[in-house]
C-alpha positions in Angstrom: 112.7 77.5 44.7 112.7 73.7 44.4 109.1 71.7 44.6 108.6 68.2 43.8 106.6 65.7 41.3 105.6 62.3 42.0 107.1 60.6 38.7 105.3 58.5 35.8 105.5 54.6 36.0 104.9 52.4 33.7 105.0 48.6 34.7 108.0 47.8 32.7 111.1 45.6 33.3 112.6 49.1 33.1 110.5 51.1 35.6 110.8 48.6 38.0 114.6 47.9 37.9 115.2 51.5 38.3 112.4 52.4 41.5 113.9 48.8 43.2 117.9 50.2 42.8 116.3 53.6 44.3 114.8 51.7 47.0 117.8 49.4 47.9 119.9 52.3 47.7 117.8 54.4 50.2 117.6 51.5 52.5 121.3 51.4 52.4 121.6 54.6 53.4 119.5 54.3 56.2 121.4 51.0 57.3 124.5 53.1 57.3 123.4 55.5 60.2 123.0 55.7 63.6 120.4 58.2 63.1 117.2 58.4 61.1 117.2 62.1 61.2 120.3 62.5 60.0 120.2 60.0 57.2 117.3 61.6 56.1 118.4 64.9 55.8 121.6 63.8 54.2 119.3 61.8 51.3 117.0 64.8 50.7 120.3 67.2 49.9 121.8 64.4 47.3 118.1 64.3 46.3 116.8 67.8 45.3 116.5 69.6 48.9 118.0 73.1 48.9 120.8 72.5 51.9 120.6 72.7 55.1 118.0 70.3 55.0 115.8 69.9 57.9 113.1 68.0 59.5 110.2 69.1 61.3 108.3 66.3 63.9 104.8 66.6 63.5 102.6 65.4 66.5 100.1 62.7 65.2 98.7 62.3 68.7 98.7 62.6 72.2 101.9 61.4 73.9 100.7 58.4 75.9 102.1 55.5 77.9 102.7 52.2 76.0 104.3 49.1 76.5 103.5 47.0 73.8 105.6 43.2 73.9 108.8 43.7 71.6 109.4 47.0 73.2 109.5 45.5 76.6 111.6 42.4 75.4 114.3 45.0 73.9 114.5 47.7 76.3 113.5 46.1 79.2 112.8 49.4 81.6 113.4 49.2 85.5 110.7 47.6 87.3 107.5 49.6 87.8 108.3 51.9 84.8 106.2 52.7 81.9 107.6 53.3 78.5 106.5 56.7 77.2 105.8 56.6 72.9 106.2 59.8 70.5 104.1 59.4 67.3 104.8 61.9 64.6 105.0 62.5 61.0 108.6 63.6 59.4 108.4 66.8 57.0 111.4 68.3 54.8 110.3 71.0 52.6 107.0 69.7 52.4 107.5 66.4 51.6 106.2 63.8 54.4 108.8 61.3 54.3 107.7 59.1 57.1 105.7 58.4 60.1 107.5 57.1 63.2 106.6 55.5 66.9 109.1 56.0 69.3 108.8 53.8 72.3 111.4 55.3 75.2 112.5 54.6 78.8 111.9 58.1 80.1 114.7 57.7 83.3 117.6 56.8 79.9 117.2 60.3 78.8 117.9 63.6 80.8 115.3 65.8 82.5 115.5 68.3 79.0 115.6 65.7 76.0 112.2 64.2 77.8 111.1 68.0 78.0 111.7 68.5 74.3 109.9 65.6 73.3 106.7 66.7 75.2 106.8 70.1 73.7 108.5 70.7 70.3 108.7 69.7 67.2 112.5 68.2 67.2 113.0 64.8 65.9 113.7 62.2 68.5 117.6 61.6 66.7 117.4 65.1 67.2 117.1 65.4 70.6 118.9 62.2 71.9 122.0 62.7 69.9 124.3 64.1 72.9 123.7 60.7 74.0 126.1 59.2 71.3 123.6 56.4 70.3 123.8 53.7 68.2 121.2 51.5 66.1 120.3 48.2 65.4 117.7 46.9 62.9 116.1 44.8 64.3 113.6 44.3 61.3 113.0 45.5 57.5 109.9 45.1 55.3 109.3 46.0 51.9 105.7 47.6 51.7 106.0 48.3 47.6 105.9 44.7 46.2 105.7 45.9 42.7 109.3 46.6 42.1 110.5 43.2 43.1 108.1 41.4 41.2 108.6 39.0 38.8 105.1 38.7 37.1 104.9 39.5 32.9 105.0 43.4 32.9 101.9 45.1 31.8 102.9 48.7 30.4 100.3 50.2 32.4 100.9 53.0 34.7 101.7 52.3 38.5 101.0 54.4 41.7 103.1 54.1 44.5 101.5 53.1 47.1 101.6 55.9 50.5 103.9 53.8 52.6 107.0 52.1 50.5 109.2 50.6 53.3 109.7 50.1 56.9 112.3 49.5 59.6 112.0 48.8 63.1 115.4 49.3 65.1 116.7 49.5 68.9 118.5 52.8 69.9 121.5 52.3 72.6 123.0 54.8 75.1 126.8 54.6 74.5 127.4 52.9 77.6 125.4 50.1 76.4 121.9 50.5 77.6 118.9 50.3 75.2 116.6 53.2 75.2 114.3 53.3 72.4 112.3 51.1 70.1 111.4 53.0 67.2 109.0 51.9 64.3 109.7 54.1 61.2 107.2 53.7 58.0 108.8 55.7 54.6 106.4 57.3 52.6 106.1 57.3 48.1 107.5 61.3 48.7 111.1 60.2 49.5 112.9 62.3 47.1 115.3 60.7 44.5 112.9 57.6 44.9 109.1 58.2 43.5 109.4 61.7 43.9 111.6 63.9 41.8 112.6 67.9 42.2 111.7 69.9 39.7 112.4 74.4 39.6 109.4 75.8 40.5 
């Protein structure tokens, strides 16, 4: 059985060259996908996770109607509509990796992916894949400042902070129609980047 340590920084030229390659290299392999989900579960097996890795969508709240401005600008839903959102948390064997907002046009998806998102615990990338969708990024932010910094190192010991890195990116139906805004926030437990496996 495989659990999982959060690592020992020091704030050192060295520390911090070696979390900011982890971080550009997991951004990477999120730009590289269509799908969140499965970049994610491909990063936790090259990072420690016993294969098949597998998320879990846990419900942070209610699922409400939303339609906050950028959403609207990028998906643009047919007059009169309202935009459903999904908020959950992402596990993999117990790590939460991230948190996520999913802002959708209900009437893009069929009658049973919008079923499964109102009642289980499947990940949206999950659920819309038959769709054949693609992704663009529409924005990335570092959260984690410390790795890029350039201020005299100190050699005292760093926490991560909870949320590392975030990426907001529009989901498209294969024929071309937008369909979802999502808002993804990465968590310090990302294996292979503050977080290392260890035999337990």
């Amino acid at each position: 059985m495989t659990g999982f340590i959060q690592e020992v920084l020091r704030d050192t030229l060295a520390d911090r060259a070696m979390i900011r390659r982890r971080l550009e290299a997991f951004d990477r392999a999120l730009l590289v996908e269509d799908s969140a989900t499965r970049a994610l579960e491909r990063w936790c097996e090259g990072h420690g996770v016993t294969p098949p890795a597998r998320l879990v969508a846990e419900k942070a709240g209610e699922i409400f109607f939303a339609q906050p401005d950028d959403a609207l600008f990028f998906l643009k839903p047919p007059e009169g509509e309202q935009m459903r959102c999904r908020r959950v948390r992402l596990h993999c064997a117990g790590l939460v990796l991230s948190s996520a907002e999913n802002w959708y046009v209900a009437s893009r998806l069929t009658h049973g992916m919008n079923e499964c998102l109102d009642t289980s615990d499947e990940p949206f990338g999950r659920v819309v894949a038959p769709l054949a969708f693609t992704r663009v990024t529409a924005r990335r932010e570092w959260l984690w400042s410390w790795p890029f910094s350039d201020a005299p190192p100190t050699g005292r010991q760093i926490v991560a902070p909870a949320e590392i890195l975030r990426h907001v990116a529009t989901l498209f139906r294969s024929d071309g129609a937008p369909f979802s805004l999502v808002r993804e926030t990465y968590t310090c437990e990302i294996p292979g980047v503050c977080a290392s496996a260890m035999d337990a």
